[in-house]
C-alpha positions as CSV (number, residue, x, y, z in Angstrom):
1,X,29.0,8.1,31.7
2,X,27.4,8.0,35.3
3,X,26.2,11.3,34.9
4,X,25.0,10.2,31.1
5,X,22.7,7.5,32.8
6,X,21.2,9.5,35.5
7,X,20.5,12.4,32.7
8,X,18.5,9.8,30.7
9,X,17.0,8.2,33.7
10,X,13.6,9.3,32.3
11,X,14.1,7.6,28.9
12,X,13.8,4.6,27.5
13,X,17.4,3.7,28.0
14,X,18.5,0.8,29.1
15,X,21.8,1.8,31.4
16,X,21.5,1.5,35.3
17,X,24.6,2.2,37.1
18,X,23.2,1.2,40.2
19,X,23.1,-2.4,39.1
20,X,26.6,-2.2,36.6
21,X,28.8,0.9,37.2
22,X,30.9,-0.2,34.1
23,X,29.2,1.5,31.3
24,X,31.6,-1.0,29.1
25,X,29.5,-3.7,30.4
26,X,26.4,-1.5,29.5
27,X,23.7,-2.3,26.4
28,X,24.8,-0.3,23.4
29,X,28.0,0.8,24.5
30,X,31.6,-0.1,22.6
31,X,34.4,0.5,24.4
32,X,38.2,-0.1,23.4
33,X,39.8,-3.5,23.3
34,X,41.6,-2.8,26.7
35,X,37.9,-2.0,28.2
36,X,39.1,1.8,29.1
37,X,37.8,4.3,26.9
38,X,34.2,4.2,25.8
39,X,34.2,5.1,22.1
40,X,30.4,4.2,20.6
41,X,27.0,5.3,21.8
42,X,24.3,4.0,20.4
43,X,21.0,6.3,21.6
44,X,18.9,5.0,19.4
45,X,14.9,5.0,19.9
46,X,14.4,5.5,23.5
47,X,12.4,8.6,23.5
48,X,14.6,11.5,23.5
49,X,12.9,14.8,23.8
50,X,15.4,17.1,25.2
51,X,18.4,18.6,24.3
52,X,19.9,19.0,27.5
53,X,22.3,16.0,27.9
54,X,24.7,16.4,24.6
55,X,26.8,18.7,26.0
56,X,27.4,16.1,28.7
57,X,27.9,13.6,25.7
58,X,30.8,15.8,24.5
59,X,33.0,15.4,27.8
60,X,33.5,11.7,26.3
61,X,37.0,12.7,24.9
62,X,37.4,9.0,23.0
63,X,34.0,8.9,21.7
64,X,34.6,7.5,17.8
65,X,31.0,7.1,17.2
66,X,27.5,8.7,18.0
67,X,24.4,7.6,17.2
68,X,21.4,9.5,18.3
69,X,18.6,8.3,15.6
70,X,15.1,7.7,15.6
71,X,14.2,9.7,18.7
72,X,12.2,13.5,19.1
73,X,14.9,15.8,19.2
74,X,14.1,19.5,18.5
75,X,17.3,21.1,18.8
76,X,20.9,21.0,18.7
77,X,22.9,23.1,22.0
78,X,25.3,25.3,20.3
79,X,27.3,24.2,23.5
80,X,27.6,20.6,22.0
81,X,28.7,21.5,18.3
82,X,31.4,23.8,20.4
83,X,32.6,21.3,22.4
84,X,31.9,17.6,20.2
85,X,33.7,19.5,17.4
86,X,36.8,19.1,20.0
87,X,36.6,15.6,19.7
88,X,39.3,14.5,17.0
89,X,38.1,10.7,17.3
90,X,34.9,11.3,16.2
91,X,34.2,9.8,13.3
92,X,30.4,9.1,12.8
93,X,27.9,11.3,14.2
94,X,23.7,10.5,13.0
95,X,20.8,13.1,14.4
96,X,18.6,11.0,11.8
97,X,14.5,10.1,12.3
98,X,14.4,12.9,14.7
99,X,12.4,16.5,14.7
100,X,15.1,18.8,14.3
101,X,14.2,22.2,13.1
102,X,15.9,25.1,11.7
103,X,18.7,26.1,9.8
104,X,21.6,23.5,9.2
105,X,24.1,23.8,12.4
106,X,27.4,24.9,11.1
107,X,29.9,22.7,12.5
108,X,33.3,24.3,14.0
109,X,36.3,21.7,14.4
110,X,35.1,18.2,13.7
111,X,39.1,17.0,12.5
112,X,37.8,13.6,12.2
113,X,34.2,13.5,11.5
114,X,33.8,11.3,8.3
115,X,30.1,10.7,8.3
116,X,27.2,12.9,9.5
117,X,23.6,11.5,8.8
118,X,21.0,14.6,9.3
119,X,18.3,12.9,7.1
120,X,14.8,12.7,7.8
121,X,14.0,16.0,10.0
122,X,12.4,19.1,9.5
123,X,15.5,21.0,8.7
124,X,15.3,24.5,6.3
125,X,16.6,26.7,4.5
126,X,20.2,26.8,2.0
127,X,22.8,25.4,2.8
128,X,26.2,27.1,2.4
129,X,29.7,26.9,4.0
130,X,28.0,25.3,7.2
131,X,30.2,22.2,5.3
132,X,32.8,23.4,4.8
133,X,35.1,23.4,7.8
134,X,34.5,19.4,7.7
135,X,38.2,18.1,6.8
136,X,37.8,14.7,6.5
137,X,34.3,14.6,5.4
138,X,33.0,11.3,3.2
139,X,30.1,10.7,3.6
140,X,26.7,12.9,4.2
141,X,23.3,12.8,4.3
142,X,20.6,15.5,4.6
143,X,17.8,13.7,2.8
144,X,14.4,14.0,3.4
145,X,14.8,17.5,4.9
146,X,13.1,20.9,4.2
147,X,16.6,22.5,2.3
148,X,15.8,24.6,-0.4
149,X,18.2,27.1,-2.9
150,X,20.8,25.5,-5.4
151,X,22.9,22.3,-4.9
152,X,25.2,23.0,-2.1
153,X,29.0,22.6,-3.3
154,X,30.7,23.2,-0.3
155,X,30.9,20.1,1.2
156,X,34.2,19.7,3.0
157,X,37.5,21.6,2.6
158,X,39.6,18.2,1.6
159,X,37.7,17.4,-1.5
160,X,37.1,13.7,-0.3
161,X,33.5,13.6,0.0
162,X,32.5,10.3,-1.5
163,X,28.4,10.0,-0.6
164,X,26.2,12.8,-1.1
165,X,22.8,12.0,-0.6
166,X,20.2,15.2,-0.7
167,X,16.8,13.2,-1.9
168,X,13.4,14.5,-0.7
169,X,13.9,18.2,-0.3
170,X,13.3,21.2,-2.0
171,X,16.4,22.2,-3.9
172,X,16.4,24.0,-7.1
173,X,18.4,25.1,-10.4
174,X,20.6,22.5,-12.6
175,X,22.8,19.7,-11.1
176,X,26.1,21.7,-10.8
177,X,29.3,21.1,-13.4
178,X,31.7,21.4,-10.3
179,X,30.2,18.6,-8.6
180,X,32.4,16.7,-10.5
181,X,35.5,18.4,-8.1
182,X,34.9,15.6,-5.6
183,X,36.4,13.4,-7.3
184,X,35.9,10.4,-5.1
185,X,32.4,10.5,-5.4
186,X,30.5,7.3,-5.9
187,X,27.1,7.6,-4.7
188,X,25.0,10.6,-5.7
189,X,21.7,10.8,-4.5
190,X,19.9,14.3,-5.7
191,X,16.2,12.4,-6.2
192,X,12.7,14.1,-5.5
193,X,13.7,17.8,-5.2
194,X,12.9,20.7,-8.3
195,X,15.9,20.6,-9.7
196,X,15.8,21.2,-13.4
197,X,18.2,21.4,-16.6
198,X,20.3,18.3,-17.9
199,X,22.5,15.9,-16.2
200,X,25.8,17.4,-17.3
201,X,27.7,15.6,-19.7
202,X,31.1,16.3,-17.2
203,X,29.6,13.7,-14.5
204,X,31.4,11.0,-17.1
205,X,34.7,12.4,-15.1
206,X,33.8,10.7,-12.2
207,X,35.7,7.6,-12.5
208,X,34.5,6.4,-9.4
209,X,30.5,6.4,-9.3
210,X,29.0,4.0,-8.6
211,X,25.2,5.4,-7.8
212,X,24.0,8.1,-9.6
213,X,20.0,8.8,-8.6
214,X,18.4,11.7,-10.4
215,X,14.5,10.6,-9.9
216,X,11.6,12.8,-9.5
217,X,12.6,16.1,-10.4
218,X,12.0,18.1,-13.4
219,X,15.1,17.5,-15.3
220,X,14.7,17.5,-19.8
221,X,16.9,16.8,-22.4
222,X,18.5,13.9,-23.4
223,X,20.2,11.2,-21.8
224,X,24.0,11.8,-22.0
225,X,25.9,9.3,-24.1
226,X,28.6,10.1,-22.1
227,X,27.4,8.2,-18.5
228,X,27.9,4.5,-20.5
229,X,31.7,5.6,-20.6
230,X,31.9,4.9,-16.5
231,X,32.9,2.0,-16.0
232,X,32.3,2.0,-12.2
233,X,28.5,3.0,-12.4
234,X,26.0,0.2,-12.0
235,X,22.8,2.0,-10.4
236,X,21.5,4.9,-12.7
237,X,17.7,5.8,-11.7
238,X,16.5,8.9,-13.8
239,X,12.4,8.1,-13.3
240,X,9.6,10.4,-13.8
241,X,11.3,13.5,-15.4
242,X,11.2,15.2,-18.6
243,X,13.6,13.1,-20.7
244,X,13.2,13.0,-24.0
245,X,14.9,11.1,-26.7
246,X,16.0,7.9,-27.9
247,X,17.7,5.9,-25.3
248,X,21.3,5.6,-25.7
249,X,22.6,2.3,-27.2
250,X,25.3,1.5,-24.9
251,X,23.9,2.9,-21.7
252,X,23.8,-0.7,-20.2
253,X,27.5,-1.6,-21.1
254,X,28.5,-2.0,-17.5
255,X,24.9,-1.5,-15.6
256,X,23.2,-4.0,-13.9
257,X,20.0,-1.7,-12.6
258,X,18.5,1.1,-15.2
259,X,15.2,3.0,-14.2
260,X,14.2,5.5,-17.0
261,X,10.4,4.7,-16.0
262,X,8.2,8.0,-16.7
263,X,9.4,10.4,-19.2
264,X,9.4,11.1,-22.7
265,X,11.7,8.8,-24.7
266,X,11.1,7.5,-27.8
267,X,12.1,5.4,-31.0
268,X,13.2,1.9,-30.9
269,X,15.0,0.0,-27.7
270,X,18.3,-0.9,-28.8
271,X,19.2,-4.6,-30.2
272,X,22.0,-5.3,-28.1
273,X,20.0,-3.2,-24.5
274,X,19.0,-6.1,-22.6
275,X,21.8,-8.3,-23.3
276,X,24.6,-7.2,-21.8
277,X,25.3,-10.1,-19.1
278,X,25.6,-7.4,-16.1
279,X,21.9,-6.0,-16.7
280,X,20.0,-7.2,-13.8
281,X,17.1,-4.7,-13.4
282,X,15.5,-2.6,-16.3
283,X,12.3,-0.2,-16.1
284,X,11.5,1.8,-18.9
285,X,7.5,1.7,-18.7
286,X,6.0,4.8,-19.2
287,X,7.7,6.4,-22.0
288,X,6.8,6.4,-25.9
289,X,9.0,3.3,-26.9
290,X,8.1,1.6,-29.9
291,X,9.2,-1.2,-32.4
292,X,9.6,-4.7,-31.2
293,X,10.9,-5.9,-28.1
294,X,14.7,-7.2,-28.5
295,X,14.8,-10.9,-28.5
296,X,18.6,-11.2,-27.3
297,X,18.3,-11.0,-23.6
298,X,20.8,-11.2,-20.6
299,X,19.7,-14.5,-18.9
300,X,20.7,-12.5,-15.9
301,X,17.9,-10.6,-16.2
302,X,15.8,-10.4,-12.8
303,X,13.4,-7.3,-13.7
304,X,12.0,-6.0,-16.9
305,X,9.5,-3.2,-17.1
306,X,8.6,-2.4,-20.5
307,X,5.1,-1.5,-20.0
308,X,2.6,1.9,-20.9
309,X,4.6,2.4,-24.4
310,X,4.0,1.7,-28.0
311,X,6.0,-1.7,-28.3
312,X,4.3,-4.6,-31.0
313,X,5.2,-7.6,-32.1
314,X,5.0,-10.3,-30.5
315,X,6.6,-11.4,-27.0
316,X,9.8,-13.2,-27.7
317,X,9.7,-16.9,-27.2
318,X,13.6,-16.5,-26.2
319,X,12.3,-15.2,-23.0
320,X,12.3,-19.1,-22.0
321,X,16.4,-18.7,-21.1
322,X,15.2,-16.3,-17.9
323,X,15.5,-18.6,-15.2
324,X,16.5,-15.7,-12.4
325,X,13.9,-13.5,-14.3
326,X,10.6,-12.9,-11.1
327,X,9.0,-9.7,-12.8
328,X,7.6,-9.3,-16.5
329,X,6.0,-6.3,-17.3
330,X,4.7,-5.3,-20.8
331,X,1.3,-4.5,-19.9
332,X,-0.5,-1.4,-21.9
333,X,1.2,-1.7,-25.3
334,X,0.3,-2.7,-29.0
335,X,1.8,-6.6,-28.8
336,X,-0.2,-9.4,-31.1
337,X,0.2,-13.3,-30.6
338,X,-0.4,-15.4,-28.4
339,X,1.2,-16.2,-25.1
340,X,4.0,-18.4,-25.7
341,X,4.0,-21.3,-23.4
342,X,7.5,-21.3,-23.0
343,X,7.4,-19.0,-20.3
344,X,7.1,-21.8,-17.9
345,X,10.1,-21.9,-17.8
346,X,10.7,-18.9,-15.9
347,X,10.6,-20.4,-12.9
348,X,11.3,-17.7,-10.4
349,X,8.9,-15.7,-11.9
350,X,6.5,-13.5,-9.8
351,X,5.0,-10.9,-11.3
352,X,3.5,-11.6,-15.1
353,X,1.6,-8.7,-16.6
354,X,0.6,-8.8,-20.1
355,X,-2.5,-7.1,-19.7
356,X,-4.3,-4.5,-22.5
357,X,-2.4,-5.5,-25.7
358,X,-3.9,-7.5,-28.3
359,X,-3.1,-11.0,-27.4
360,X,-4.6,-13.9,-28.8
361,X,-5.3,-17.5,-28.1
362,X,-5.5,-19.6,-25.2
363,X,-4.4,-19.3,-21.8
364,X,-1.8,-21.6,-21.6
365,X,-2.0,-24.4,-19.4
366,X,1.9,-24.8,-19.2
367,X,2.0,-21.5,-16.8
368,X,0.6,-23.9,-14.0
369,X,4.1,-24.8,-13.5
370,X,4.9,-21.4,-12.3
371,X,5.0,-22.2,-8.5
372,X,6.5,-18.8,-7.7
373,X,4.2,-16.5,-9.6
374,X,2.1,-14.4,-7.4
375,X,0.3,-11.7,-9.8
376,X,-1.2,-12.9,-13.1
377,X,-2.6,-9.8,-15.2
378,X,-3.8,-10.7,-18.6
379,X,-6.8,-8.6,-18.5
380,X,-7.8,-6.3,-21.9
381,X,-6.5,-8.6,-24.4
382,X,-8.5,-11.7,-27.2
383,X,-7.9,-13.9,-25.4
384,X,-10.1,-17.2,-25.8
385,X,-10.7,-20.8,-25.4
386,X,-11.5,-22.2,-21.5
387,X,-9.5,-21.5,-18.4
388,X,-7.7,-24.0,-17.3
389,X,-8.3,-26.5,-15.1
390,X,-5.1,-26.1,-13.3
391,X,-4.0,-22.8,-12.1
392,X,-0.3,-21.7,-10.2
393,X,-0.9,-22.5,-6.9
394,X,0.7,-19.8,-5.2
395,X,-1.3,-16.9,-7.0
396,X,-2.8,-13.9,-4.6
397,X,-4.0,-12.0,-7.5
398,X,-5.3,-13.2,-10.8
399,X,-6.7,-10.9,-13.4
400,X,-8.2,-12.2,-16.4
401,X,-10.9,-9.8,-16.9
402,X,-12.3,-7.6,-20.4
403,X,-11.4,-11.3,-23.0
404,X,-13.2,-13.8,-24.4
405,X,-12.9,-16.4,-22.4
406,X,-15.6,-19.2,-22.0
407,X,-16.4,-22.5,-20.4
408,X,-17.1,-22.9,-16.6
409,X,-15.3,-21.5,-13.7
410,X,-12.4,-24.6,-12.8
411,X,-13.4,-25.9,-9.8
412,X,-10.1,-26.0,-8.7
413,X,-9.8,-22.3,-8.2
414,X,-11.3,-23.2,-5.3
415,X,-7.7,-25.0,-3.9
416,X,-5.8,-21.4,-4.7
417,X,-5.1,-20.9,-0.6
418,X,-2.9,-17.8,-1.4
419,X,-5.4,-16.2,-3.7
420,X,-6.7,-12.7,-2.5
421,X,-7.9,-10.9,-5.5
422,X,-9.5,-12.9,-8.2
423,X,-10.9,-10.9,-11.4
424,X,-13.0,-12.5,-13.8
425,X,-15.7,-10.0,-15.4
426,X,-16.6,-9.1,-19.0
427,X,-16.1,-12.8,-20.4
428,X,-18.3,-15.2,-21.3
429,X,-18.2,-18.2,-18.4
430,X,-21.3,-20.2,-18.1
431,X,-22.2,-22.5,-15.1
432,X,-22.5,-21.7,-11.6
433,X,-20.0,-20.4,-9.3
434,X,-17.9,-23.6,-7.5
435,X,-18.3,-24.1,-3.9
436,X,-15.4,-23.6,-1.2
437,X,-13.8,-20.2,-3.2
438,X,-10.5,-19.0,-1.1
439,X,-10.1,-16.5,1.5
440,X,-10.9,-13.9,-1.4
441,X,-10.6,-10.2,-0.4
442,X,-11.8,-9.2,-3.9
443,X,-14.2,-11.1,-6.5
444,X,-15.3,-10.0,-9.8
445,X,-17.7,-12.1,-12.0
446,X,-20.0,-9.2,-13.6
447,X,-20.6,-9.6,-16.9
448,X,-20.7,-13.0,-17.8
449,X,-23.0,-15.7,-18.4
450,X,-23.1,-17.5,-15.0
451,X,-26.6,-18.7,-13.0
452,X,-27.9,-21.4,-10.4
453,X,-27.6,-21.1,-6.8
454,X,-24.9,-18.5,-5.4
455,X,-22.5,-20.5,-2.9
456,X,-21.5,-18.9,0.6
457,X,-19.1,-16.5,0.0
458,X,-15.9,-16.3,1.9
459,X,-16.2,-14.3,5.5
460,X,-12.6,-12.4,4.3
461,X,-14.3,-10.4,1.2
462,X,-13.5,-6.9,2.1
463,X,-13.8,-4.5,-0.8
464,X,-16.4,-5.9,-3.9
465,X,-18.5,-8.4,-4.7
466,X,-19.4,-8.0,-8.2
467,X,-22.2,-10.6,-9.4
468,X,-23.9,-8.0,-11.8
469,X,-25.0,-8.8,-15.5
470,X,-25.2,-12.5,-15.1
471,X,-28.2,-14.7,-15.0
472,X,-28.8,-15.4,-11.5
473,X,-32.1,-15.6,-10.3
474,X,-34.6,-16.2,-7.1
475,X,-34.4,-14.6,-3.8
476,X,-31.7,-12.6,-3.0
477,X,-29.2,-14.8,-0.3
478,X,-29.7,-13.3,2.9
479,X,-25.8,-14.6,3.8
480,X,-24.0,-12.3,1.8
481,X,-25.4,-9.9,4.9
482,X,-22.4,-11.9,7.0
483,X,-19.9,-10.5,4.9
484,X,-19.0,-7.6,7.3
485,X,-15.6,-6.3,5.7
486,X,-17.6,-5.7,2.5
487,X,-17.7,-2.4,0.9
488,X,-19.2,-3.0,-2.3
489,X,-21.8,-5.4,-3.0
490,X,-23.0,-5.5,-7.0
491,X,-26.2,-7.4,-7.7
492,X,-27.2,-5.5,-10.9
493,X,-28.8,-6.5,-13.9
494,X,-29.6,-10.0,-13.1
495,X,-33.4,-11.7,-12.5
496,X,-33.4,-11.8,-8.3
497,X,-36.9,-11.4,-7.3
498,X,-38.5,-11.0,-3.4
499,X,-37.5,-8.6,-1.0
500,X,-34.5,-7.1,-0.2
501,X,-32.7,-8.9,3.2
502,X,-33.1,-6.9,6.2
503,X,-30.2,-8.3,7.4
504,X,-28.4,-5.9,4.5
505,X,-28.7,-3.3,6.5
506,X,-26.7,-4.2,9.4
507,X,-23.4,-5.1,7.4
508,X,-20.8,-2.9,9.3
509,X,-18.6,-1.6,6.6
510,X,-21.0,-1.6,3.5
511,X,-21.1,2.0,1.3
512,X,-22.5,1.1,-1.8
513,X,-25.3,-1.4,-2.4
514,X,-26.3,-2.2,-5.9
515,X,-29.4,-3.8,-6.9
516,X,-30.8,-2.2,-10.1
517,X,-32.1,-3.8,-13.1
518,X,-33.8,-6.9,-11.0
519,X,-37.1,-8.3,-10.1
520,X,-37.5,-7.5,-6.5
521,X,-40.4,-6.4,-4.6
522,X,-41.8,-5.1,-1.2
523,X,-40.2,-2.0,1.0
524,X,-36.9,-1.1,0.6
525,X,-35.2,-1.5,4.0
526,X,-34.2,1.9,5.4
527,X,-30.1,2.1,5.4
528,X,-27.4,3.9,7.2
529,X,-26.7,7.3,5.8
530,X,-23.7,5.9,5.0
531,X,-25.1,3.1,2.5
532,X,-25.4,4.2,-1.4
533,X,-28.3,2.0,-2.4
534,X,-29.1,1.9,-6.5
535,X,-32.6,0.0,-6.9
536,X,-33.7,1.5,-10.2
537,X,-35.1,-1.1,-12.8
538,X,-37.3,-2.6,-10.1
539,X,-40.9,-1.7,-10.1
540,X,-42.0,-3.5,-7.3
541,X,-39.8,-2.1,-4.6
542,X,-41.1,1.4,-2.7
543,X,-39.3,3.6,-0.1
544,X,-42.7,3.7,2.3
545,X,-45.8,1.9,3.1
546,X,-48.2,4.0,1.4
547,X,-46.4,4.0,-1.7
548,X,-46.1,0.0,-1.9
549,X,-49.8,-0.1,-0.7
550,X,-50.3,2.3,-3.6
551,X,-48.1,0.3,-6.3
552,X,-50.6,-3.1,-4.8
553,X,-53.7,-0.8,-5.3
554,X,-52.4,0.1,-9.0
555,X,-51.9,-3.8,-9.6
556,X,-54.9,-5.0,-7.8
557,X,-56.8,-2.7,-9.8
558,X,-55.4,-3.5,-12.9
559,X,-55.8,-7.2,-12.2
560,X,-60.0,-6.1,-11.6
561,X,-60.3,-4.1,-14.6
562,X,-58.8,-6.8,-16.8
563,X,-61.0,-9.1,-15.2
564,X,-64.4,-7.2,-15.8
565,X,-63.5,-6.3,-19.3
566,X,-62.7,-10.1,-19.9
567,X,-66.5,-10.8,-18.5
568,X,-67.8,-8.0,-20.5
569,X,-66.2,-9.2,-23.4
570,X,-67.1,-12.9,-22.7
571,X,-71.0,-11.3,-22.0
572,X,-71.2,-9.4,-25.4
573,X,-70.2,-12.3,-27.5
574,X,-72.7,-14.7,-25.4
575,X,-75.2,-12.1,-26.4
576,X,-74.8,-11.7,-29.9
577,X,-74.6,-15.2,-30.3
578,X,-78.5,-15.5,-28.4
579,X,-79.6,-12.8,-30.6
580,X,-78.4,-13.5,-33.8
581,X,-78.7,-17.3,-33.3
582,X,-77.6,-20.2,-35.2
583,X,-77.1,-19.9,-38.7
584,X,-76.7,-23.4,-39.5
585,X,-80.1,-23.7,-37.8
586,X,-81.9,-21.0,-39.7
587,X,-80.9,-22.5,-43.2
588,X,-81.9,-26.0,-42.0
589,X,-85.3,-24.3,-41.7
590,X,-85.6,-22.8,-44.6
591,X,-84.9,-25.8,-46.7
592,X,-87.5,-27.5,-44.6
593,X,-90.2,-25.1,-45.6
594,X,-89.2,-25.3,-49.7
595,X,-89.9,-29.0,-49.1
């Protein structure tokens, strides 16, 4: 271990056996209880580049457990797998967050090695019997690799493997039957690779799984009945494939977390699938689900993602029982009604998002009560009536955009500390915008009916400010040029008038300006190549000098030529009326002479 410290003098690690020559006194060493044999290392993050010192590692004949994660190792000595896999103790062995390259080291010896963790390095190519010697192997991991070629299946001459995790790599082919020969398998993790097929119907054999994760691959068929018959499994994750279908009716008999999110299924969701007491976590957004959605519901329900299918009807007021329930999401469907008040009394919800359906009604005012909810989406729907006056107070994002919503903005919006995103165009609000808004990052209020004076807008606006299609008129507010996090700044289709602020120009992060459709005049301050500027709709406003003296010539000399054909027009009637004179007066004179 002396030897050890001086070989890592250069790194980050913490030993100095100058100061404490017991290395079982020594920062993340464990030694045996009788403080003789050192048998954990934990090497973790101090900077490891070379390779050199694991051979050294290896005289360490007690060692039960090395860790060696999250450093910039290249390369594994064949002199340490040679003389490490002479180590019986050792138990637990972890290259992981590191920058191995290369094939997969085939490891000789090993007796005891129950865990090796190569995941997340640059590793290559197939994997074979470099497994196989491994006795007592239980647990591996090689995800997040560069593996390629079929699903290895030599993993360990005793058969005991229990975790196999292979996520984020490149292997191909089906999800092999003989898999199922490990029959102590609980966690299978084969997520994010190119494997294709269907999950065979034989993984029901294993009696023990717990986890089965099957995600982001390229797998088709249907879901096998089969998989609700183990009674151990309680994580099943088969997002964003090809799965087609109707979802199995008693798939949830003994889950409590169900991700089916992104394929193909269809038909109705069964009448008994949310209410089996263990569910806990159910995503099945993205698919082409219809029918209504099942009113009997586990009240142990924490997460339910129904949204992007074809589900109607309305939302079930039996919803009310969810106490644990903090996300509901049934956004992008076909579902009428109105917003059923009850809902407030899911008081641990977080996340509501009933946006683009066809609700109805108002907003209730009930969902005030929701302390805990943090995103409100109920944009796209018919919904009507005012906002109310009283809003959660812990909301960072509220979306109430695309309805038909009316009456003022609630001044009390204005007392929403947490609120970061606030979303309020293509309605029909009226009144003015309230003093004092919240450290706001985004703002929407295009579209609406709202004028008067436009309040100072808070310094943490970062990406838009959308004021277009509204009624706001006068000069534009030179203080919006503080805003100097902004991106997008949206004054379109309003009645502003003057010149544009100078000031505009010097707002740091600013890429699009848009000012169309307005009344402003003068010279159009010159931008940043960066800066997008839209100024159609304007006919006052020029790029140059000479072009804005040209557009005050054109409207100076229309004002003179309207002027002198008014006095010539005035002139010729004047003169028609001298030389024609006053009839009146002429037939006062004729009667005169008859007399």
């Amino acid at each position: 271990m002396i030897t050890l410290s001086k070989l890592l003098i250069n790194t980050n690690s913490p030993w100095d056996a100058t100061k404490e020559p017991n290395p079982c006194s020594w920062i993340d060493v464990k030694c045996s209880p009788d403080k003789t044999q050192v048998t954990h290392l934990f090497l973790t993050g101090i900077g490891l580049e070379s390779s050199d010192f694991l051979p050294v590692i290896c005289k360490i004949g007690s060692l039960q457990w090395l860790d060696l994660s999250n450093n910039r190792l290249s390369s594994i000595p064949d002199e340490f797998i040679d003389v490490c896999g002479q180590i019986n103790e050792l138990q637990t062995l972890s290259f992981s967050h590191n920058y191995l390259v290369g094939p997969l080291p085939t490891f000789h010896g090993f007796e005891g090695l129950k865990t090796l963790d190569m995941s997340c390095n640059s590793l290559g190519g197939n994997i074979g019997s470099q497994l196989d010697g491994l006795r007592s192997l239980t647990n591996l991991n090689l995800s997040d690799n560069n593996f390629n070629g079929h699903v290895p299946i030599s993993l360990g001459m005793s058969m005991i493997l229990e975790e196999l995790q292979l996520s984020k790599n490149s292997f191909q082919g089906s999800i092999p039957s003989d898999i199922v020969s490990y029959k102590n398998l609980h966690r299978i993790d084969l997520s994010e690779n190119q494997l294709s097929g269907s999950i065979p119907e034989v993984l029901a054999n294993l009696t023990n799984l717990e986890v089965l994760v099957v995600s982001s691959n390229k797998l088709s068929g249907e879901i096998p009945t089969s998989l609700s018959n183990i009674q151990t499994l309680q994580y099943f994750a088969a997002n964003e494939n090809n799965f087609y279908g109707g979802v199995p009716s008693g798939l949830t008999r003994f889950l409590m977390h169900l991700e089916l999110w992104h394929n193909r299924l269809a038909g109705l969701i069964p009448p008994d699938f949310l209410s089996r007491p263990n569910v806990q976590f159910l995503d099945l957004s993205h698919n082409m689900l219809e029918g209504p959605i099942p009113a009997n519901v586990s009240q142990n329900l924490v997460i339910l993602r129904l949204g992007s299918n074809r589900m109607n009807g309305s939302i079930p007021v039996s919803f009310e029982a969810l106490a644990n329930l903090t996300h509901l999401e049934l956004q992008n469907n076909s579902l009428t009604g109105a917003i059923p008040p009850q809902l407030s009394s899911c008081k641990s919800l977080e996340v509501l998002n009933l946006a683009q359906n066809n609700l109805i009604g108002a907003l209730p005012a009930e969902l005030a009560g929701l302390g805990s909810l943090d995103v409100m989406q109920l944009q796209l729907n018919k919904l009507s009536g005012n906002i109310p006056e009283q809003l959660p107070d812990g909301l960072s994002t509220l979306d109430i955009s695309w309805n038909s919503l009316n009456g003022s903005i609630p001044s009390s919006i204005t007392g929403l500390k947490n609120l970061k995103f606030l979303y309020l165009q293509s309605n029909d609000l009226s009144g003015s915008i309230p003093d004092g808004l919240p450290y706001l990052v985004e703002l929407q209020l295009g579209q609406n009916q709202l004028r008067g004076m436009i309040p100072l807008m808070p310094l943490s606006l970062q990406t838009v400010l959308n004021l277009s299609s509204n009624l706001f008129e006068g000069p534009i507010p030179s203080d919006l040029s503080q805003l100097n996090g902004l991106r997008v700044l949206d004054l379109s289709n309003n009645k502003f008038s003057g010149e544009i602020p100078v000031s505009y120009t010097q707002m740091a992060t600013l890429t699009e300006l848009i000012l169309s459709n307005n009344h402003l005049s003068g010279l159009i301050p010159e931008f940043p190549p960066r800066v997008s500027i839209e100024v159609t709709g304007n006919t006052g406003l020029a790029d140059s000098y000479e072009k804005l003296a040209r557009k005050k010539g054109r409207h100076n000399g229309v004002i003179i030529v309207v002027g002198v054909g008014a006095f010539l027009l005035v002139s010729i009637i004047f003169f028609l009326f001298l030389l024609l004179g006053d009839p009146t007066r002429d037939r006062t004179r004729t009667a005169s002479v008859e007399r």
